[in-house]
N, C-alpha and C positions, 0 to 999 in steps of 0.2 A: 754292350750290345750295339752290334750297326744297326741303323737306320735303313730298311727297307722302300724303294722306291719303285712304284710300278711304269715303265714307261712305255705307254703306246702311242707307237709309231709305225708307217707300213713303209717307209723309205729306209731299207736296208743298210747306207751307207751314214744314215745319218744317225741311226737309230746306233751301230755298234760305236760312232764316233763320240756321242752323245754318252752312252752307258759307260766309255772305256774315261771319259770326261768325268764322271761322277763317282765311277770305279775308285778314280785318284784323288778323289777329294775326299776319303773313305766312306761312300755308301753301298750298299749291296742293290744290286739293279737287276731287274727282271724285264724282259721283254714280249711286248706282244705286238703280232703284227694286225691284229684286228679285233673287231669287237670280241668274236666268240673267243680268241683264244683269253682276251683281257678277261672276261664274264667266268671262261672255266678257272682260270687263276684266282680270280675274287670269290670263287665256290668256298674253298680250304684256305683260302691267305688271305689276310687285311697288311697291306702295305701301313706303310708312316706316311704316304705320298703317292699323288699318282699324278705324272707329268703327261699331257692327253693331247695327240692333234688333232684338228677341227677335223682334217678332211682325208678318211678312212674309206678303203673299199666296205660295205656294205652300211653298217647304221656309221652314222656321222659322229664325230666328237662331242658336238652340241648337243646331241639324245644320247647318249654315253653319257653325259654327264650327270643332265636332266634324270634320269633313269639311277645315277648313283646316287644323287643326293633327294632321292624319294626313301631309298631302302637306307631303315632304320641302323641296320649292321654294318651300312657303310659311309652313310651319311658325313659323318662328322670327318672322313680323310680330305685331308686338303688338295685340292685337285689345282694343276696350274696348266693353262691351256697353252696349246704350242701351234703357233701359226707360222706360216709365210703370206698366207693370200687375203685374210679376213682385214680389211680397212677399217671397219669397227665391231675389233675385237672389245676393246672395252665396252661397248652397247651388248654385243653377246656375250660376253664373259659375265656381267653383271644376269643377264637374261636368264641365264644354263645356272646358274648359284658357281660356278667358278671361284674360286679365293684368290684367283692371281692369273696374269697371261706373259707372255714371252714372245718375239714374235723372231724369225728365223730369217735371215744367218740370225745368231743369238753370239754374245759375246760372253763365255765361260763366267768370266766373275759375277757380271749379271745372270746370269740361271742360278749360279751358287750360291748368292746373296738373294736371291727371290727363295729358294729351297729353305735356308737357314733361317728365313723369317718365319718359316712355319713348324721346322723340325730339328732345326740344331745343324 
């Protein structure tokens, strides 16, 4: 069974560069480019993973996240926050219940090796 990974992200380019990235390390990747479509995905599917950036058109990564590790049904996915701009992201990763942060450019074996500490 692959391993399902929800990745939101609203930068297009980086988002299919990313998913075609973990594609090959064999996970199954889904994509959202924002809250509501990540929220309707998490309606019917619980990922293994959800790789989250801080900074999305309308609710922010940080209440994204906050908001998933309230709800019982989702709580326990290990969520890893994906930055370029947050300078203390470990102060908000900790903040938001976060399990893990990344921050971008990201170097492949580093995102792979943060993923596998939580999902194989």
């Amino acid at each position: 069974m692959t391993n399902k990974i929800l990745l939101i992200e609203d930068e297009l380019d980086l988002a299919e560069v990313t998913k075609m990235r973990l594609k090959n390390s064999g996970y199954e990747v889904i994509s959202a480019l924002n809250s509501e479509a990540a929220f309707t995905f998490l309606q019917k599917n619980i990922p293994d993973l959800i790789l989250l950036d801080l900074l999305l058109p309308g609710m922010q990564g940080d209440e994204i996240c906050k908001k998933l590790k309230r709800d019982d049904r989702l709580k326990r996915i290990p969520i890893i926050l994906f930055t370029a701009s947050a300078s203390d992201i470990p102060k908000i990763s900790k903040e938001v219940g976060a399990d893990d942060y990344i921050m971008k450019p990201y170097e492949s074996k580093e995102l792979i090796a943060k993923i596998k500490k939580f999902i194989g």
